[in-house]
C-alpha atoms as an extended CHARMM CRD file, in Angstrom:
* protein
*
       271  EXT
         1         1  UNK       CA              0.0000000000        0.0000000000        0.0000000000  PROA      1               0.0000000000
         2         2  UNK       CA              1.3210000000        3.2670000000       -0.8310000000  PROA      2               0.0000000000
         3         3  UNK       CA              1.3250000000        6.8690000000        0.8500000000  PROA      3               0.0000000000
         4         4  UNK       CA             -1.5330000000        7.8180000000       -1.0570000000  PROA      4               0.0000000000
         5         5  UNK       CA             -3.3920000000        4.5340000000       -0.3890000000  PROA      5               0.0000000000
         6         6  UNK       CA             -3.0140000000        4.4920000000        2.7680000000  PROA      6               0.0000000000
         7         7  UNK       CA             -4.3720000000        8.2960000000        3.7220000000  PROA      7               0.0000000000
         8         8  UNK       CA             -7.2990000000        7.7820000000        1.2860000000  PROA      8               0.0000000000
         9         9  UNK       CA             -8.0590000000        4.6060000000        3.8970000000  PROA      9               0.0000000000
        10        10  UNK       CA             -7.9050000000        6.8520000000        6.6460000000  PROA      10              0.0000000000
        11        11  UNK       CA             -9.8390000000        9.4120000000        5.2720000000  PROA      11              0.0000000000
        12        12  UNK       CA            -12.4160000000        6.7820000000        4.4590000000  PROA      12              0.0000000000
        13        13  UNK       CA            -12.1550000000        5.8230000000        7.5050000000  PROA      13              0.0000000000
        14        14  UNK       CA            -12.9100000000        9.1940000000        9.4050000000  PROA      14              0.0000000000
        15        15  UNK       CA            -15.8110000000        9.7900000000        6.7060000000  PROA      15              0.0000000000
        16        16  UNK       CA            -17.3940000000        7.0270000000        8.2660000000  PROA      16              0.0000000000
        17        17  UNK       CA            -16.1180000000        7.3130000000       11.9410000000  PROA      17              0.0000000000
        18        18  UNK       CA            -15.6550000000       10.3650000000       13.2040000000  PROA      18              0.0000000000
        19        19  UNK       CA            -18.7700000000       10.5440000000       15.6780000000  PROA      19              0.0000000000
        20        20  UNK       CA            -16.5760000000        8.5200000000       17.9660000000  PROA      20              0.0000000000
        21        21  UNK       CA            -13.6780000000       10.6480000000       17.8190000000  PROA      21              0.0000000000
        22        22  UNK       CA            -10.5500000000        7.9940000000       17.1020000000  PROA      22              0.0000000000
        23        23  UNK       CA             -7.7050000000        8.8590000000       18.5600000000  PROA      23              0.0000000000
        24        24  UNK       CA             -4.1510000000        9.7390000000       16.9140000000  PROA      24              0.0000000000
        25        25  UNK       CA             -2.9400000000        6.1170000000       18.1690000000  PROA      25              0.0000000000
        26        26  UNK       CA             -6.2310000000        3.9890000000       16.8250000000  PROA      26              0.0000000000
        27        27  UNK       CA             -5.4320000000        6.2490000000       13.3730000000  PROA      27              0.0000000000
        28        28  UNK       CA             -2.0840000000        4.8410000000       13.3330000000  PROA      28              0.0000000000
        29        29  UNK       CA             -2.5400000000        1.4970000000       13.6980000000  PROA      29              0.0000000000
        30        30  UNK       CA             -5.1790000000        1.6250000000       11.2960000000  PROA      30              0.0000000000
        31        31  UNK       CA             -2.6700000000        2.6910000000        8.8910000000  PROA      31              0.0000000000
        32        32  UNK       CA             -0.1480000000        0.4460000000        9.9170000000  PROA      32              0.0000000000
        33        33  UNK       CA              2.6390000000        2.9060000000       10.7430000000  PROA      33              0.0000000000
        34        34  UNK       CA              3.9760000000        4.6200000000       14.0610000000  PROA      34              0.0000000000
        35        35  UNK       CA              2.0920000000        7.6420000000       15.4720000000  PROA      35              0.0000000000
        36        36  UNK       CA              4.6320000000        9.8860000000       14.5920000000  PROA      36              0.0000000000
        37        37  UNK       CA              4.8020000000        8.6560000000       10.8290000000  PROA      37              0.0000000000
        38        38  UNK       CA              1.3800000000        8.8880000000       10.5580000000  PROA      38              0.0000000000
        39        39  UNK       CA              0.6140000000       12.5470000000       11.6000000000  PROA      39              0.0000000000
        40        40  UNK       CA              3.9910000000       13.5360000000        9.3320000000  PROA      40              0.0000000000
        41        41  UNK       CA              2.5400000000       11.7690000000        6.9530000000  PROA      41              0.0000000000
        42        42  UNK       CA             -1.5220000000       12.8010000000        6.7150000000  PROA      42              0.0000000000
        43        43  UNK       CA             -0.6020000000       16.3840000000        7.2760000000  PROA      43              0.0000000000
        44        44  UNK       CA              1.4110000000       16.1920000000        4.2540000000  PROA      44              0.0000000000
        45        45  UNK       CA             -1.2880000000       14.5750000000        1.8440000000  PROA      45              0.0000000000
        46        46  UNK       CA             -4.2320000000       16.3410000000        3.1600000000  PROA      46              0.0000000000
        47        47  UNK       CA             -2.5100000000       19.4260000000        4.3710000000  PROA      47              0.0000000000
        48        48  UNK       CA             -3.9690000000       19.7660000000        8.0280000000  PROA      48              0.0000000000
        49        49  UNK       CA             -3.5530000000       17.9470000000       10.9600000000  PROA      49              0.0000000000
        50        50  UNK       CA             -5.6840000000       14.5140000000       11.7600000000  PROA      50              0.0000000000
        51        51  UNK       CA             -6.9310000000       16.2590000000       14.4700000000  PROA      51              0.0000000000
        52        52  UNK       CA             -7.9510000000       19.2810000000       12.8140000000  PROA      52              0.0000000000
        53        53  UNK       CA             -9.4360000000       17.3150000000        9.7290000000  PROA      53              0.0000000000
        54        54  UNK       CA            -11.5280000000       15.1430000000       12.0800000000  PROA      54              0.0000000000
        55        55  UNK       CA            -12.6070000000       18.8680000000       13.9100000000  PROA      55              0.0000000000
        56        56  UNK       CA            -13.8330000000       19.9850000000       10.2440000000  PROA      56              0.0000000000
        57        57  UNK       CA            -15.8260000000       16.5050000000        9.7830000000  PROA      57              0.0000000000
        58        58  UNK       CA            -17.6610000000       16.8140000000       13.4290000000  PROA      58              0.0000000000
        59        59  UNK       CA            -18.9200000000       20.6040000000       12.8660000000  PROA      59              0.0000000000
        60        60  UNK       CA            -19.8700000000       20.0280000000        9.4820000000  PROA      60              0.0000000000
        61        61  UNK       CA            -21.7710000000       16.9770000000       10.1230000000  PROA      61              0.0000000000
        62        62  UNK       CA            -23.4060000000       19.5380000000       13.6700000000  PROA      62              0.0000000000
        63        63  UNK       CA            -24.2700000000       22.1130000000       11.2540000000  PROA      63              0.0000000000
        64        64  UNK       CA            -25.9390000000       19.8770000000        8.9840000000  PROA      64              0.0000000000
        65        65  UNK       CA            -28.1610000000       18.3440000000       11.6210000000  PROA      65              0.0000000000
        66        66  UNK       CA            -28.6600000000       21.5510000000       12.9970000000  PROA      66              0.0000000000
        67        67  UNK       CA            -30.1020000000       23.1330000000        9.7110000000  PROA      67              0.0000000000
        68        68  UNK       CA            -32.3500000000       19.8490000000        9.8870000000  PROA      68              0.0000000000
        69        69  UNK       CA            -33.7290000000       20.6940000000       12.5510000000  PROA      69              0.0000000000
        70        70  UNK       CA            -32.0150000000       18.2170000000       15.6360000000  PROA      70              0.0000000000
        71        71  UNK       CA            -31.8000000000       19.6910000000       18.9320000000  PROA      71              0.0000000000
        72        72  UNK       CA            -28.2580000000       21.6250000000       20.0810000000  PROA      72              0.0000000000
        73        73  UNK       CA            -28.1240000000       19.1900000000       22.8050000000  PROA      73              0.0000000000
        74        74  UNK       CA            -28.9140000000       15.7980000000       21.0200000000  PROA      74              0.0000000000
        75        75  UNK       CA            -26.2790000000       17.1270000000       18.6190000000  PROA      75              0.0000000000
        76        76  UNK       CA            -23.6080000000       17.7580000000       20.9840000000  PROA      76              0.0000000000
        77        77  UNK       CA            -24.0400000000       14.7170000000       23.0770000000  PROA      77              0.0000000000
        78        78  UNK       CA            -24.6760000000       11.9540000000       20.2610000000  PROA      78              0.0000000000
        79        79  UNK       CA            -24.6070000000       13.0280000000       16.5160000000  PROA      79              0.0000000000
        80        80  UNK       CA            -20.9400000000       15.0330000000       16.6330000000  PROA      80              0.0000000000
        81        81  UNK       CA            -19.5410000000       13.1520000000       19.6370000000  PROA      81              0.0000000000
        82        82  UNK       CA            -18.8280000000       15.7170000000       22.2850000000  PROA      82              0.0000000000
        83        83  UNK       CA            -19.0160000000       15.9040000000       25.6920000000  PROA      83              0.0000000000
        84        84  UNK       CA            -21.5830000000       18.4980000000       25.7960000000  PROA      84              0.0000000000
        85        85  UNK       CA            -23.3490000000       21.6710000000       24.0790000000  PROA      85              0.0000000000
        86        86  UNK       CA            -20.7880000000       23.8310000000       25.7330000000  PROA      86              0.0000000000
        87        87  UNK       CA            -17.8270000000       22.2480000000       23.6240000000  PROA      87              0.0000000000
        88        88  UNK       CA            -20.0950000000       23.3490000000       20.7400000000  PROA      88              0.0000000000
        89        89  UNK       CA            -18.5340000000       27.2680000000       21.4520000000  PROA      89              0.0000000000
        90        90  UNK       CA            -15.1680000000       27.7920000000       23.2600000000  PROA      90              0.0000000000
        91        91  UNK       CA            -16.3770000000       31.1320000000       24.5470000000  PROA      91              0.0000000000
        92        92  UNK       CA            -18.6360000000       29.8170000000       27.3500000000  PROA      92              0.0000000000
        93        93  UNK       CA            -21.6020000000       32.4920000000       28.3910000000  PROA      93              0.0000000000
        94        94  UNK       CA            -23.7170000000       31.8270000000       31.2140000000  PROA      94              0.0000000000
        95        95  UNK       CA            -26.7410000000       33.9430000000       29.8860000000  PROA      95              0.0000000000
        96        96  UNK       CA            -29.5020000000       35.0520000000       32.5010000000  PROA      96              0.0000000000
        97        97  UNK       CA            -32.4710000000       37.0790000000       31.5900000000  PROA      97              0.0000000000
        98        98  UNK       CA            -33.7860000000       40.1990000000       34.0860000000  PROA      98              0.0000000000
        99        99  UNK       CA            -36.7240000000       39.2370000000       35.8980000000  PROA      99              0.0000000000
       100       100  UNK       CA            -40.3570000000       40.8130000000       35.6760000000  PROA      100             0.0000000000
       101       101  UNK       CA            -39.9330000000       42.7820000000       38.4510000000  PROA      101             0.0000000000
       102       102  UNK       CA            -36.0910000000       43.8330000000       37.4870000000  PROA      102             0.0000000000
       103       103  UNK       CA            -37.3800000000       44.9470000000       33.9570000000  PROA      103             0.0000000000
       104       104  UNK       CA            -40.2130000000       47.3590000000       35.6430000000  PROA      104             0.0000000000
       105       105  UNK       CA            -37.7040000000       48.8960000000       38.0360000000  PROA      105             0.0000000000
       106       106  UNK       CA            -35.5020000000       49.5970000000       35.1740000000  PROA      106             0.0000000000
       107       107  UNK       CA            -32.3600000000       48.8800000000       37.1590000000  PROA      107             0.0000000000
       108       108  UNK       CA            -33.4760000000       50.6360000000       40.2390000000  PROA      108             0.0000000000
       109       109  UNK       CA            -31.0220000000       49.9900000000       42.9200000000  PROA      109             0.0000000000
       110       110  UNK       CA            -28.1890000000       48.3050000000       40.5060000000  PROA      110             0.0000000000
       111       111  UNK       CA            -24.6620000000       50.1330000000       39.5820000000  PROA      111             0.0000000000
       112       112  UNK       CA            -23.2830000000       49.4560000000       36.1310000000  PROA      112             0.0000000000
       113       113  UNK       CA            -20.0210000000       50.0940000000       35.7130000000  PROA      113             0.0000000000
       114       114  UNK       CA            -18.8620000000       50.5490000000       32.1750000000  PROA      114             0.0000000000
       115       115  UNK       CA            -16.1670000000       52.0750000000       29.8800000000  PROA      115             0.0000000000
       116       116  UNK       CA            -14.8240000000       52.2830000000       25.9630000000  PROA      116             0.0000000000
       117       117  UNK       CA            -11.9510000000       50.0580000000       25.3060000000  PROA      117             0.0000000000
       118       118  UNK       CA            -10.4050000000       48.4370000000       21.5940000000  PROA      118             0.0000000000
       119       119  UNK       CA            -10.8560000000       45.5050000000       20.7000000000  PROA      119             0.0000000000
       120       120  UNK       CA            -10.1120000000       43.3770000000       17.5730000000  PROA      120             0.0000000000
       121       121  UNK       CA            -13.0570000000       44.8350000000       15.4960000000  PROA      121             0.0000000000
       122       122  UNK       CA            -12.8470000000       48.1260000000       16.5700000000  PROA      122             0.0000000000
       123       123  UNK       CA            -13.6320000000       50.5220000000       19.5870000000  PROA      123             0.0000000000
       124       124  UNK       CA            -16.8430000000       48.8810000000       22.0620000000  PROA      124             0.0000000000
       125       125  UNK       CA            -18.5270000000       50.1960000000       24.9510000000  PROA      125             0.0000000000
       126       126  UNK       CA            -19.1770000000       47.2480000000       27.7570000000  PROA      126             0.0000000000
       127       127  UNK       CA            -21.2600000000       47.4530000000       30.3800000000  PROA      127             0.0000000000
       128       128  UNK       CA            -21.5560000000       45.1860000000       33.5480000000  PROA      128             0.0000000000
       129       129  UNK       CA            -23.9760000000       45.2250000000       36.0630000000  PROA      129             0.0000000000
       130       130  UNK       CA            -24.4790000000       42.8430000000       39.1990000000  PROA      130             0.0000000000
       131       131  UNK       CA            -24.8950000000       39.9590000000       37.6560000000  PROA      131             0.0000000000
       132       132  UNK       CA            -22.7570000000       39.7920000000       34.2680000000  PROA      132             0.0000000000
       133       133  UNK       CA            -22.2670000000       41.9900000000       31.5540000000  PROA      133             0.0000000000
       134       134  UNK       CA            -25.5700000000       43.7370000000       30.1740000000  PROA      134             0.0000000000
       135       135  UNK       CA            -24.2480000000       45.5360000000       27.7960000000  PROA      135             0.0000000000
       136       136  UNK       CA            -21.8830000000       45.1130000000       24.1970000000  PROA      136             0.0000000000
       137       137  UNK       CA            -21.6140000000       47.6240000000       21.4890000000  PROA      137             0.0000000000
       138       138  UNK       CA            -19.1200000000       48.2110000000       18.7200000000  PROA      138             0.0000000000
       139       139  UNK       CA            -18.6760000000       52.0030000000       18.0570000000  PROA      139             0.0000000000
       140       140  UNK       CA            -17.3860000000       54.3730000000       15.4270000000  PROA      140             0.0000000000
       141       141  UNK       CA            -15.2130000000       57.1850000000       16.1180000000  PROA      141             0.0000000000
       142       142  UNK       CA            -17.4750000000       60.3260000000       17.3490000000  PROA      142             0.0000000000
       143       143  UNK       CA            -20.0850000000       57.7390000000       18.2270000000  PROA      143             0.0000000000
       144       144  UNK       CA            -19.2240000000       57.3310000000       22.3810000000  PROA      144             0.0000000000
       145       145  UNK       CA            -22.0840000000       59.5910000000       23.5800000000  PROA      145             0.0000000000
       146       146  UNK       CA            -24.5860000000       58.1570000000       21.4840000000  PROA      146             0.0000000000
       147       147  UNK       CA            -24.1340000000       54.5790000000       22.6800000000  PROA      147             0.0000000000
       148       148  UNK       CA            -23.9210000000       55.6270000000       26.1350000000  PROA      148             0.0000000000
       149       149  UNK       CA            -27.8420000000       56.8760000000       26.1340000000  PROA      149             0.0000000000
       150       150  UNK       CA            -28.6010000000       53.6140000000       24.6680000000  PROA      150             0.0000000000
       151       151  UNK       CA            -27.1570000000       52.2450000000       27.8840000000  PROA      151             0.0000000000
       152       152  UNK       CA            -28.8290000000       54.3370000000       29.8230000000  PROA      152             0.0000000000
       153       153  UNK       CA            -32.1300000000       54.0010000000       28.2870000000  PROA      153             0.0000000000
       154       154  UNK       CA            -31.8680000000       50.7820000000       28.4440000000  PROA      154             0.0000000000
       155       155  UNK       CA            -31.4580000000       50.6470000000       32.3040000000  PROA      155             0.0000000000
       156       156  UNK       CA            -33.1490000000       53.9300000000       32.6550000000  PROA      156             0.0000000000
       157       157  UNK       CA            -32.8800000000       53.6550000000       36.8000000000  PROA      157             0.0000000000
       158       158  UNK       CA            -29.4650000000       52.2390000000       37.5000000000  PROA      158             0.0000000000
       159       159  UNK       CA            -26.6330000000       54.4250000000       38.3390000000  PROA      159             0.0000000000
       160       160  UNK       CA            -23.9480000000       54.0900000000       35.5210000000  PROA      160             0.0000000000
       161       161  UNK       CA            -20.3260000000       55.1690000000       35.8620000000  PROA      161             0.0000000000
       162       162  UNK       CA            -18.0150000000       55.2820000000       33.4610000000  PROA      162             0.0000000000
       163       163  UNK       CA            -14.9210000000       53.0260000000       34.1760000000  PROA      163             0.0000000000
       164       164  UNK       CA            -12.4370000000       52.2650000000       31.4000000000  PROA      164             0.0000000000
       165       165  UNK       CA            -10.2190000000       49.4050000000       32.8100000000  PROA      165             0.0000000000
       166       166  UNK       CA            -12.7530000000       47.0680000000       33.7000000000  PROA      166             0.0000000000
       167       167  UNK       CA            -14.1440000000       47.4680000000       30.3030000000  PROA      167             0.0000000000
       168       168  UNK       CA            -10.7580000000       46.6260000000       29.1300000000  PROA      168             0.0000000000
       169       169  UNK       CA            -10.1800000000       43.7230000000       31.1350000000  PROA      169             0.0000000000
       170       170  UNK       CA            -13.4730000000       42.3470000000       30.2130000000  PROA      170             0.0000000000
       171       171  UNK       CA            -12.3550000000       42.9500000000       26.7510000000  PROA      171             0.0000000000
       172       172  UNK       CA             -9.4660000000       40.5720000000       27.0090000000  PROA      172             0.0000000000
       173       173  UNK       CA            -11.4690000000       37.7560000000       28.6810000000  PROA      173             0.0000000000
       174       174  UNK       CA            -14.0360000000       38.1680000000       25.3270000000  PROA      174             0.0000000000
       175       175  UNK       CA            -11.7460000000       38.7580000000       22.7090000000  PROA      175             0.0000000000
       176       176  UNK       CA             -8.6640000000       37.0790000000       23.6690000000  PROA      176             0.0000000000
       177       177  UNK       CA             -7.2510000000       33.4070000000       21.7780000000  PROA      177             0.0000000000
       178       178  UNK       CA             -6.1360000000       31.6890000000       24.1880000000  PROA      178             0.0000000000
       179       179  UNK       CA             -2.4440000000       29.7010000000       23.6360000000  PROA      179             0.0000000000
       180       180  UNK       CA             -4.0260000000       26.1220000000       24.5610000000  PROA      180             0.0000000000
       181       181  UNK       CA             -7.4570000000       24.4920000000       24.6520000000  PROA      181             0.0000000000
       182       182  UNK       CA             -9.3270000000       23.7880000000       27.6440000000  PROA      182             0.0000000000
       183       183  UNK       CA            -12.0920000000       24.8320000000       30.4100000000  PROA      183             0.0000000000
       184       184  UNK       CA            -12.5490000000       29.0700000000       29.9950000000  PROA      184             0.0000000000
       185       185  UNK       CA            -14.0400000000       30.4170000000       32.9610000000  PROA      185             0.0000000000
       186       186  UNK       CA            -17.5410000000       31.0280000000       31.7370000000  PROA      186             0.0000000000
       187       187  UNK       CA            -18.6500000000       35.2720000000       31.4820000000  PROA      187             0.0000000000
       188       188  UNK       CA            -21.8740000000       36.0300000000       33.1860000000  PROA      188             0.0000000000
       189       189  UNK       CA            -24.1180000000       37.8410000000       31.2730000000  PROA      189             0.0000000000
       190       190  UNK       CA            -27.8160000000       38.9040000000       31.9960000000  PROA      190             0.0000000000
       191       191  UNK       CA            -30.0420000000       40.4680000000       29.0450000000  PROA      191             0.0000000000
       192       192  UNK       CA            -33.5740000000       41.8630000000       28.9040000000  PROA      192             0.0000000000
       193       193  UNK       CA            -35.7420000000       40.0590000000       26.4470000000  PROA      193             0.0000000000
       194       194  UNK       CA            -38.8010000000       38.2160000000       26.0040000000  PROA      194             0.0000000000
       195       195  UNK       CA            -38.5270000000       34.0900000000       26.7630000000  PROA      195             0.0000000000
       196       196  UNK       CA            -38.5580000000       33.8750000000       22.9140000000  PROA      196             0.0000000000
       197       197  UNK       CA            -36.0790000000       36.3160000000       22.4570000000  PROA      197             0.0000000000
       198       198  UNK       CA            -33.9790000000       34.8410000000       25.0310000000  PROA      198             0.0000000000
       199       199  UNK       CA            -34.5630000000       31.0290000000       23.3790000000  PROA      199             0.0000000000
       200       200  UNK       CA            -33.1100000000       32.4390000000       20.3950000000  PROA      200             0.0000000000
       201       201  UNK       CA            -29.8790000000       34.2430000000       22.0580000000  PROA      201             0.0000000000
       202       202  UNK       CA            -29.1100000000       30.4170000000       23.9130000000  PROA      202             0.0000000000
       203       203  UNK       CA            -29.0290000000       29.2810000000       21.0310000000  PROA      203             0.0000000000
       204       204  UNK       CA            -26.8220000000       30.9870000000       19.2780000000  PROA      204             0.0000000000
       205       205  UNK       CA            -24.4440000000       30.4300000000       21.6690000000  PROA      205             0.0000000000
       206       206  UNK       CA            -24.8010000000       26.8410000000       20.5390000000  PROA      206             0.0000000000
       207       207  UNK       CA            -23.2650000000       28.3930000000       17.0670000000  PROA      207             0.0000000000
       208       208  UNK       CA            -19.5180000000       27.0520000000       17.1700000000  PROA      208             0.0000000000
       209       209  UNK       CA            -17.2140000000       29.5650000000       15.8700000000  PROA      209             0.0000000000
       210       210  UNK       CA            -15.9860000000       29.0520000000       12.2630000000  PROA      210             0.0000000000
       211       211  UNK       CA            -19.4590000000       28.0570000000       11.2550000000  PROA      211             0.0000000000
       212       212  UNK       CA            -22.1060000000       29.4570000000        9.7280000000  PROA      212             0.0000000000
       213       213  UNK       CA            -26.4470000000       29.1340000000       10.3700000000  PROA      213             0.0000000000
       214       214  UNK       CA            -29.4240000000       30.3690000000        8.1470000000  PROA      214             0.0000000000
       215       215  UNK       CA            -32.5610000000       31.9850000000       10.3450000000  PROA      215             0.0000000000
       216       216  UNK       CA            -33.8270000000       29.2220000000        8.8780000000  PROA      216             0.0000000000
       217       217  UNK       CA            -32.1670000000       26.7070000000       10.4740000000  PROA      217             0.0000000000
       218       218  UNK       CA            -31.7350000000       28.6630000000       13.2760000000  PROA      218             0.0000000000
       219       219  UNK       CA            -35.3410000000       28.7820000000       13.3900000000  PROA      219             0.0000000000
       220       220  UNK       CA            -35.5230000000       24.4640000000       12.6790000000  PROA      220             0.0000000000
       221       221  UNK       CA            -33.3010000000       24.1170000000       15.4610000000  PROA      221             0.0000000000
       222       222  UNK       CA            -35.5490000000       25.6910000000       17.8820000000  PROA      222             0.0000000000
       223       223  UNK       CA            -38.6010000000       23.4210000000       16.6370000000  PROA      223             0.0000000000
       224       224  UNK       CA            -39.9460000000       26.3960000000       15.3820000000  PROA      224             0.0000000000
       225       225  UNK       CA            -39.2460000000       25.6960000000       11.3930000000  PROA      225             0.0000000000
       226       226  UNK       CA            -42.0900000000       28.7590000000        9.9790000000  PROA      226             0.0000000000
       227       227  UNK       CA            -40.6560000000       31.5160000000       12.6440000000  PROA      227             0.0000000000
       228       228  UNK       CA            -37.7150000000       32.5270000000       10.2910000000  PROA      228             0.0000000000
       229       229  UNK       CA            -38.6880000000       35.9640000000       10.0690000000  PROA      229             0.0000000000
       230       230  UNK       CA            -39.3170000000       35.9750000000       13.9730000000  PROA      230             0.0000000000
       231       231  UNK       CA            -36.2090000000       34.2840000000       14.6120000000  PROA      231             0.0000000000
       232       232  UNK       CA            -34.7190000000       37.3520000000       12.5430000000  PROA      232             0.0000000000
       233       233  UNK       CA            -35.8700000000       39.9030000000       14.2690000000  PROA      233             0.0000000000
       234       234  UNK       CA            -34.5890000000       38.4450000000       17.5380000000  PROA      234             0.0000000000
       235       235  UNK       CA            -30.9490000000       38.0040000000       16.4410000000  PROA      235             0.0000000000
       236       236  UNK       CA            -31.3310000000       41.3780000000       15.2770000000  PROA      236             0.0000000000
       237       237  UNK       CA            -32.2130000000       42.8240000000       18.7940000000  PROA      237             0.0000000000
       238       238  UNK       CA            -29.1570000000       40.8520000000       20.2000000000  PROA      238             0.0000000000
       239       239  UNK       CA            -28.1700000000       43.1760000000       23.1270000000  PROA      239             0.0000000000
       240       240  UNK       CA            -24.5540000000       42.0020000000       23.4940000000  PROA      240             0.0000000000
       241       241  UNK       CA            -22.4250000000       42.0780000000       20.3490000000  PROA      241             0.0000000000
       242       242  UNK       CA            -19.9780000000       39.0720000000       19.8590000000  PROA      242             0.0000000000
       243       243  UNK       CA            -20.6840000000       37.7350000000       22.8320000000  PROA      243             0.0000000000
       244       244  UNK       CA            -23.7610000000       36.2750000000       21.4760000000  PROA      244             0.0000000000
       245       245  UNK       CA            -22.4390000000       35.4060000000       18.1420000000  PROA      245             0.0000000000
       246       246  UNK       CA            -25.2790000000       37.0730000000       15.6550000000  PROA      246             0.0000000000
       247       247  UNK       CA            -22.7580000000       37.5350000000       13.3520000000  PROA      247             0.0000000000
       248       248  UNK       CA            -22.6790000000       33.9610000000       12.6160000000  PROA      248             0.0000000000
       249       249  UNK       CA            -26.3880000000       34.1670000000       10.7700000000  PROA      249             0.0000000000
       250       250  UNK       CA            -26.5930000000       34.5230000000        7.0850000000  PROA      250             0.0000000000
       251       251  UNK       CA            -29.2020000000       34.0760000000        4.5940000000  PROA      251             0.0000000000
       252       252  UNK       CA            -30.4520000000       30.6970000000        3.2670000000  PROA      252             0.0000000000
       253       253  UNK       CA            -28.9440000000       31.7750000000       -0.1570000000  PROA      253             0.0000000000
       254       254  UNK       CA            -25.1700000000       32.3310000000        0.9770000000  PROA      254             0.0000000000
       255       255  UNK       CA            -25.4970000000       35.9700000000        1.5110000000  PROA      255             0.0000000000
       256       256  UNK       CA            -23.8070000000       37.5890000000        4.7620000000  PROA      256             0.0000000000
       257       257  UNK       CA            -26.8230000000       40.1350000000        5.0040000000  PROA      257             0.0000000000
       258       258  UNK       CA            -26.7590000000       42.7890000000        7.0290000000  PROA      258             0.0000000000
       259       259  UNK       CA            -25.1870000000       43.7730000000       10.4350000000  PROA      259             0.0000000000
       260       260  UNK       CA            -26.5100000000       46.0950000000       13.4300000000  PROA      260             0.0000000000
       261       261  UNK       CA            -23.0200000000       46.9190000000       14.0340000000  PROA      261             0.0000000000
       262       262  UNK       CA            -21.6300000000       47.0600000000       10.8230000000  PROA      262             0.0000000000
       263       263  UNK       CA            -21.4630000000       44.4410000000        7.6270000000  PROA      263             0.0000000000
       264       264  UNK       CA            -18.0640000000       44.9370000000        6.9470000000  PROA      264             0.0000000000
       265       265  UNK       CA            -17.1720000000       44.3960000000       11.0230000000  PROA      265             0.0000000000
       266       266  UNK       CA            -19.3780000000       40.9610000000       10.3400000000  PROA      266             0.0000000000
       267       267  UNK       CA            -16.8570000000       40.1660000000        7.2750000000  PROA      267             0.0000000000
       268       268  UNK       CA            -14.5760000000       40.5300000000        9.9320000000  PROA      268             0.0000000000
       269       269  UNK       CA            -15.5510000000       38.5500000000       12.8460000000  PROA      269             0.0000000000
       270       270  UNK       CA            -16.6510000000       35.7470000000       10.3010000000  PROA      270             0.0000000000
       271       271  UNK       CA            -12.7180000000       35.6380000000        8.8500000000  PROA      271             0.0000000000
């Protein structure tokens, strides 16, 4: 059996078996060779790593189900092999919605501290109240005051003060790559929304980055297959930018649509 041969096997192979996640040692001696021959080996044939080739079969085979309609969850935990919906997005958000009685009192008795900082896709105002960050925004030059109202009409009853190195640090924890894989501490965030609004929001989180979803599947994988349009206008009212990955919608046909923040910024983000 030849080089070529033998990686068209284990491509094959990984077609066919990559729910169960094979490891770099069951790879090799399914081609017969040592581990270290065999990564040297696929990475020159198929120009990426095993393990990055087998990442590229799991999420396409998770967006595909999820465009069909399957549950985050069952997809996750059965159809793409992982431990959980959280390994579906390696920024992990533990997203909380304001009460009845939080939402009337528009923030009475809360402090929000927030600030302008840079970040990868330009300047953002962050806010963060008592329990998470309530507030993301991407601003253009000239445009600080403006987004500060919408902060403030937002939580019309809250005392806000303006505090530019906590927005910074918060910054790094949400834009930052970090050097090795593993458990992120997850960011608390809390938005105001309807429960539809919020189902929506959840489940973009679900949205792994790198990959794309329609409204319409979007939509599908909420079990709610004719709310398309309804599902659109919820992503658009997304209250935290990035953080709730909105960005990662397109349009059934291919087309990146349009942006609240910007569809050049979404370009962006999506490369």
């Amino acid at each position: 059996m030849n080089n070529y041969e033998r990686v068209a096997r284990i491509i094959r192979y990984l077609d066919a078996s990559h729910t169960s996640r094979p490891d770099l040692a069951t790879l090799a001696q399914y081609a017969g060779v040592s581990r270290y021959h065999f990564h040297r080996l696929f990475s020159a044939w198929a120009a990426v790593t095993p393990k990055d080739f087998l990442q590229c079969l799991t999420l396409s085979h998770a967006k595909a189900l999820l465009a069909q309609g399957a549950s985050v969850l069952d997809v996750a935990l059965t159809a793409a092999g992982l431990s959980g919906p959280g390994r579906l997005h390696d920024l992990c958000v533990s997203l909380e919605a304001a009460s009845p009685g939080e939402l009337k009192s528009g923030g009475e008795g809360w402090t929000i501290a927030a600030g302008y900082t840079d970040s990868p896709f330009g300047r953002c105002l962050i806010g963060e109240g008592p329990r998470g960050i309530c507030h993301l925004a991407f601003i253009e030059s000239q445009q600080e005051a403006p987004e500060w109202a919408t902060l403030q009409r937002n939580w019309p009853n809250a005392a806000l003060y303006r505090n530019d190195n906590r927005a910074a640090q918060l910054a790094g924890r949400i834009f930052e790559r970090p050097a090795h894989t593993g458990t992120r501490p997850a960011l608390r965030a809390y938005v105001s929304g309807t429960a539809f609004q919020l189902r929506v929001w959840r489940a973009l989180l679900q949205v792994r980055p790198g990959t794309l979803i329609s409204y319409g599947g979007l939509a599908a994988a909420l079990g709610k297959p004719a709310a398309a349009r309804a599902v659109g206008t919820a992503v658009g009212q997304n209250p935290l930018a990035y953080l709730v990955p909105c960005h990662r919608v397109i349009r059934q046909t291919g087309v990146i649509g349009d942006y609240r923040w910007g569809a050049v910024r979404k370009r962006a983000m999506l490369a």
